[in-house]
C-alpha positions in Angstrom: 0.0 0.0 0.0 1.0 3.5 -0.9 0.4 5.2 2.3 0.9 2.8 5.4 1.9 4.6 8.6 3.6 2.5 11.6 0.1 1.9 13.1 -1.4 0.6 9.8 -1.2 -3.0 8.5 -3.5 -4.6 5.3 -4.9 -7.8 4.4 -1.6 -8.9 2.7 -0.6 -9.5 6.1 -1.5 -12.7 5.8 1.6 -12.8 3.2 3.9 -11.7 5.8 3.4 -15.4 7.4 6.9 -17.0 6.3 9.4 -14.5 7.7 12.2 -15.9 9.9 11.2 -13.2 12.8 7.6 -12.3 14.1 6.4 -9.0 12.8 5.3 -6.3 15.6 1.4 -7.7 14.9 2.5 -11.2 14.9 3.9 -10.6 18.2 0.8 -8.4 19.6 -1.4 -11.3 18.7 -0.1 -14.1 20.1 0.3 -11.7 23.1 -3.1 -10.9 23.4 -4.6 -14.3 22.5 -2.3 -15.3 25.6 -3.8 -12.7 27.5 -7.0 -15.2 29.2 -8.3 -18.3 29.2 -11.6 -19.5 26.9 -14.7 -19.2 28.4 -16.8 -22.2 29.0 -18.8 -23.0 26.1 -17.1 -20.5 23.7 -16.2 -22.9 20.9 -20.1 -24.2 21.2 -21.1 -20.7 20.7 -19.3 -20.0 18.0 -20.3 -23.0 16.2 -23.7 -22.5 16.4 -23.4 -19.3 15.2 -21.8 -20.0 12.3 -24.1 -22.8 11.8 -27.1 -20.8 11.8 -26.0 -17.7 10.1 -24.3 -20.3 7.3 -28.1 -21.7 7.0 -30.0 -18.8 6.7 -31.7 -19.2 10.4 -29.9 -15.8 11.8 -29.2 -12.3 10.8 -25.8 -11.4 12.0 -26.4 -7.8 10.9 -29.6 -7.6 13.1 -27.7 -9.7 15.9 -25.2 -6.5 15.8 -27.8 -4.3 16.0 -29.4 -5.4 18.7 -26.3 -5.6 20.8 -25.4 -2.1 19.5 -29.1 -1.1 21.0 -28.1 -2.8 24.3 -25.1 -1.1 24.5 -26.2 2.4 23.9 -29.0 2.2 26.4 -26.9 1.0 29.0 -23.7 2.9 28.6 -25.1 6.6 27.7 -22.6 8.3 24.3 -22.7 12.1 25.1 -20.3 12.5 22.1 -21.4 10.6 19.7 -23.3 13.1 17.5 -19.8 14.8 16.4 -18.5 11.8 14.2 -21.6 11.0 12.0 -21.6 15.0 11.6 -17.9 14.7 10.5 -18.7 11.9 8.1 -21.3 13.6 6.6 -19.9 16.6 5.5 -16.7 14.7 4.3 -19.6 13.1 1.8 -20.9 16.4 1.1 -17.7 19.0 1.1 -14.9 17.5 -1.5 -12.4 20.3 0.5 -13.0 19.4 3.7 -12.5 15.7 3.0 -9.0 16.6 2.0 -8.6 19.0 4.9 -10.1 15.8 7.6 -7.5 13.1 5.8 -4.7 15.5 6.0 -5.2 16.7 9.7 -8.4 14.9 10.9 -8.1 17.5 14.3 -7.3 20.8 12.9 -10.2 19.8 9.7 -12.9 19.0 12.8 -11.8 22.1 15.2 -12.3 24.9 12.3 -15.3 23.7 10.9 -17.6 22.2 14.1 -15.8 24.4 16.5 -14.9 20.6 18.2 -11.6 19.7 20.2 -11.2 15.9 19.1 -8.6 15.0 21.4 -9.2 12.8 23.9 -9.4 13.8 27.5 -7.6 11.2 29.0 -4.6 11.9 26.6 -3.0 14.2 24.1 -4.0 12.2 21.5 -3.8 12.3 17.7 -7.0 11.6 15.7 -6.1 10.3 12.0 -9.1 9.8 9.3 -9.3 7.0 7.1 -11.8 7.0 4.1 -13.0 3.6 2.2 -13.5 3.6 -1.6 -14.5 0.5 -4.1 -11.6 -0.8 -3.7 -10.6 -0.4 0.0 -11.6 -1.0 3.3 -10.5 0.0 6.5 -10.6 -1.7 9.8 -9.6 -0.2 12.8 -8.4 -1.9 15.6 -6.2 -1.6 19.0 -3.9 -4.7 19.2 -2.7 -4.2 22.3 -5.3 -2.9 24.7 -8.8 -0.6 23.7 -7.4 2.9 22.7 -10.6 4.5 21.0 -11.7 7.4 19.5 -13.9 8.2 22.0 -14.5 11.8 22.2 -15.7 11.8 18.6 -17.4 8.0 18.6 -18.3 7.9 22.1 -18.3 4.7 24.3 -16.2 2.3 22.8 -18.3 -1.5 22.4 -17.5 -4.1 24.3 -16.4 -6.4 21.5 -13.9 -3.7 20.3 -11.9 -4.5 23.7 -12.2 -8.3 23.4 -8.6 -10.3 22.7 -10.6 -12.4 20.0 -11.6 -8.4 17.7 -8.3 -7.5 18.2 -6.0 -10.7 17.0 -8.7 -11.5 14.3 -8.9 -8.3 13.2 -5.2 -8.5 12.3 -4.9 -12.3 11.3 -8.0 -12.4 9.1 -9.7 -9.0 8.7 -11.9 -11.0 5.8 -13.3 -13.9 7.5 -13.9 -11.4 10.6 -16.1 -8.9 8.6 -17.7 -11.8 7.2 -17.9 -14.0 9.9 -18.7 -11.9 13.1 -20.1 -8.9 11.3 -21.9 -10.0 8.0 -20.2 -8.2 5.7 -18.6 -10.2 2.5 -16.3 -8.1 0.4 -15.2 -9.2 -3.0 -11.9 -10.6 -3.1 -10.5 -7.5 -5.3 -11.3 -5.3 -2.6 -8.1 -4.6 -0.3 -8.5 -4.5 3.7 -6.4 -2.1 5.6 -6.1 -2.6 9.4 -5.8 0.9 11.0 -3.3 -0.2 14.4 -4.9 2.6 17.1 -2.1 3.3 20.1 -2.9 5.8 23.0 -1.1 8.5 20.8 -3.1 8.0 17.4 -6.8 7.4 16.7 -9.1 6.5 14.3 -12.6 7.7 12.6 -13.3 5.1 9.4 -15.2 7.9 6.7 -17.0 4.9 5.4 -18.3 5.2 1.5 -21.2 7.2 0.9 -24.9 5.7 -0.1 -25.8 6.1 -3.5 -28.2 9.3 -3.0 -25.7 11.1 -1.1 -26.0 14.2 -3.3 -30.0 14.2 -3.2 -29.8 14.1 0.9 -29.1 16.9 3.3 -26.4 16.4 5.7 -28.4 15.9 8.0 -30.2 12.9 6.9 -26.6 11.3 6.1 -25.7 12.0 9.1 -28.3 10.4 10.8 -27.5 7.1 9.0 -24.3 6.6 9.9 -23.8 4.3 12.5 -20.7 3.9 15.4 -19.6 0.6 13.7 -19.6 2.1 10.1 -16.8 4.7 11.9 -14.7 2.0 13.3 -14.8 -0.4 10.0 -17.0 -3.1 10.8 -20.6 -2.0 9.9 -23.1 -0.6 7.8 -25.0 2.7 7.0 -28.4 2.8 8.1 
């Protein structure tokens, strides 16, 4: 890939596989795989899920959203609002998407008046955007550092070992697998490597009426997961 950064990895990781020496997200998986112990019935689960969604019998997409609907009403996101806003008028304004990918904070601070660095830290906030032929997944190997003063409360799954060593392993099979989404083989995957120094918003592609809609209404459709990598657009 043309622009990779130290955080970022792709799907041609999987390539990577016959070097003498680990790579640093070889090493960060098998670290965080070793990290607990299976829970009881885990591997049943799993099956049964993948059983079921395999033979028509359940929606992983509605699955998702119901969880995300759990989520949200137990764990309130006061600053949520700011990245669908952000994503929206990247869709609508050609110059500000170039201004957000260049310097995500500066692009977000002069045109929403918005500080997008975390409070916890003095962190960096980098914007990705997908196209036809690339996707972005983003992902904290090592621990759960998140976005959240522009995505709000991180999900629970985001922070679970499993996300974050599958995400860098086998991006594909866990779009496909754990979130329903099956991209064509052409289309490249890059894995976005968040640190407590540099953050992520996903600018996910834009629905087919995006110039008839207001801002507004696109913001309104898109969702937490579309901002992280993993979901659709309402």
């Amino acid at each position: 890939p043309d622009h990779l950064s130290p955080h970022t990895t792709t799907s041609a990781h999987e390539h990577h596989d016959d070097h003498e020496h680990h790579s640093r997200y070889e090493t960060e998986r098998l670290a965080v795989e070793s990290q607990e112990p299976e829970a009881p019935g885990e591997r049943l689960v799993g099956a049964l899920v993948e059983v079921l969604s395999q033979n028509g019998h359940l929606d992983l997409s509605r699955l998702h959203a119901a969880a995300e609907t759990v989520e949200i009403l137990c764990q309130p996101m006061t600053a949520e609002a700011i990245g669908p806003r952000v994503v929206a008028r990247a869709w609508k304004d050609p110059e500000f998407k170039r201004r957000l990918l260049a310097d995500a904070q500066t692009a977000i601070k002069t045109d929403f008046d918005f500080d997008a660095t975390n409070a916890t830290a003095p962190t960096q906030l980098v914007a990705v955007a997908d196209d036809s032929k690339l996707k972005h997944v983003a992902v904290c190997t090592l621990c759960s550092c998140y976005p959240i003063s522009v995505l709000g409360i991180s999900p629970a799954w985001y922070k679970d070992v499993k996300y974050r060593a599958r995400a860098v392993r086998e991006p594909r099979k866990l779009l496909k697998e754990d979130f329903g989404i099956d991209l064509d083989q052409d289309t490249q995957i890059r894995v976005v490597d968040s640190t407590a120094d540099c953050l992520y918003i996903v600018i996910p592609q834009p629905p087919p009426d995006v110039d008839r809609a207001t801002e507004e209404e696109l913001a309104s459709r898109v969702t937490r997961d579309s901002m992280i990598g993993v979901g659709r657009l309402k």
